[in-house]
C-alpha atoms as one frame of an Amber mdcrd trajectory, in Angstrom:
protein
 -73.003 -18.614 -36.371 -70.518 -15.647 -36.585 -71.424 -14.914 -33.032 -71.626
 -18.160 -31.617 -67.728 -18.723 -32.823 -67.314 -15.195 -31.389 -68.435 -16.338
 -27.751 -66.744 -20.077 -27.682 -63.458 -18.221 -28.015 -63.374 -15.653 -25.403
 -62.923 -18.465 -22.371 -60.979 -21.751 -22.111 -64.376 -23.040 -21.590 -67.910
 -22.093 -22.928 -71.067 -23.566 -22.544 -74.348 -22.378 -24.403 -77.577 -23.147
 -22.282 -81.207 -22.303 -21.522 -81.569 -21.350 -17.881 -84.853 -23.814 -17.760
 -82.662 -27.004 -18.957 -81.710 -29.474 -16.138 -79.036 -31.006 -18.067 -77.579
 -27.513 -18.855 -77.021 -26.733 -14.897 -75.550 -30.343 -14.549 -73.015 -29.492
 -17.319 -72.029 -25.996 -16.141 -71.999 -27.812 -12.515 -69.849 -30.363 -13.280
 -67.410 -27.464 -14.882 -67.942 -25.581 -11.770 -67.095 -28.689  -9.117 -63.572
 -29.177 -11.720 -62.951 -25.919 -10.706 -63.066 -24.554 -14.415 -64.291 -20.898
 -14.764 -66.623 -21.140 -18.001 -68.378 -18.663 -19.504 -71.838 -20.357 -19.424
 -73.810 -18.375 -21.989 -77.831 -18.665 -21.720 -79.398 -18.499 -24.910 -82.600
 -17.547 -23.496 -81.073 -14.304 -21.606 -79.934 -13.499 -25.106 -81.756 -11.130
 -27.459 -79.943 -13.177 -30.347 -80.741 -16.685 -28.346 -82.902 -17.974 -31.039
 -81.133 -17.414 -33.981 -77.681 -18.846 -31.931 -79.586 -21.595 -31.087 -80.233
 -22.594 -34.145 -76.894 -22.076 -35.497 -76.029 -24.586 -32.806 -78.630 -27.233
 -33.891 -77.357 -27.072 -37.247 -73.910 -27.648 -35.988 -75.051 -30.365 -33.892
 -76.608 -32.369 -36.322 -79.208 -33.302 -34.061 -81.856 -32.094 -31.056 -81.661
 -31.185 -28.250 -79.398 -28.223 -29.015 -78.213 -27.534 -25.766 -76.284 -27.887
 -23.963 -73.282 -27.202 -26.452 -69.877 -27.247 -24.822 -66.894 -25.381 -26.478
 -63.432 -26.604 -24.870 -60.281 -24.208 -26.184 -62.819 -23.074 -29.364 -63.566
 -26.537 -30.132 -67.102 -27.738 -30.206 -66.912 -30.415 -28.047 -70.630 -31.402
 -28.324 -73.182 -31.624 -26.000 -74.022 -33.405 -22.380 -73.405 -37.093 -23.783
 -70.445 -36.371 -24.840 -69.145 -34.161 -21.902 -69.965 -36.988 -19.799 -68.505
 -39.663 -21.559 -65.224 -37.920 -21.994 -65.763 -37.465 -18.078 -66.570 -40.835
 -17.113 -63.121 -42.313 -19.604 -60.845 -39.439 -17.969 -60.567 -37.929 -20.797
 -62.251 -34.353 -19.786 -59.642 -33.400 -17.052 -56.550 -33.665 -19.782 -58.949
 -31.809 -22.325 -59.208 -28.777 -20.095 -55.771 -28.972 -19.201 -54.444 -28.467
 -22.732 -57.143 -25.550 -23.301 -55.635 -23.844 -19.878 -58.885 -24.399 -17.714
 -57.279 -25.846 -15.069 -53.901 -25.963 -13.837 -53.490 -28.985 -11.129
C-alpha cells in the first residue's frame, strides 16, 4: 500500500492499470483527450503489480480493481466513477484544483 500512496502522489493525476484492460485505455484516454498528463502506471509491467493490485482491491472495496484513478493524491475510484464525475462536469473542476489542467 506504502507504494501505491508513493506513486498516486508524484503526478496531479495517476491512474493504475493492466495494459490488457479495455476500460483502463478508455480511462487514461479520456485523461489524455482533457489534455491531462497522468502518470498511467501498469500493474502488470510492474514487478510489485500483484501485490499493488491487491492493495488497491482492498481499498476499493470491490472487483474489478482497476482501473483506480488518483486525482491530487486522492483516490478517486475507478472507471464508474471517473465517468460519472465526467458526464455531471464535475471531472474538469476536479483536475483543475489538483493543477492538471490550466484552461
Amino acid at each position: 500500500m506504502d507504494r501505491v500512496m508513493k506513486l498516486a502522489s508524484e503526478r496531479a493525476v495517476v491512474v493504475f492499470t493492466l495494459s490488457s484492460c479495455c476500460m483502463c485505455h478508455t480511462v487514461a484516454r479520456l485523461f489524455c483527450d482533457l489534455g491531462v498528463n497522468a502518470l498511467v502506471h501498469e500493474l502488470d509491467q510492474d514487478p510489485r503489480g500483484k501485490e499493488m493490485e491487491r492493495a488497491l482491491l482492498k481499498m476499493l472495496g470491490k472487483s474489478p480493481s482497476v482501473p483506480v484513478v488518483y486525482i491530487g493524491g486522492k483516490l478517486v475510484g475507478g472507471t464508474n466513477r471517473v465517468m460519472s464525475l465526467h458526464l455531471s462536469g464535475e471531472l474538469v473542476p476536479m483536475l483543475r484544483n489538483a493543477g492538471a489542467l490550466w484552461l
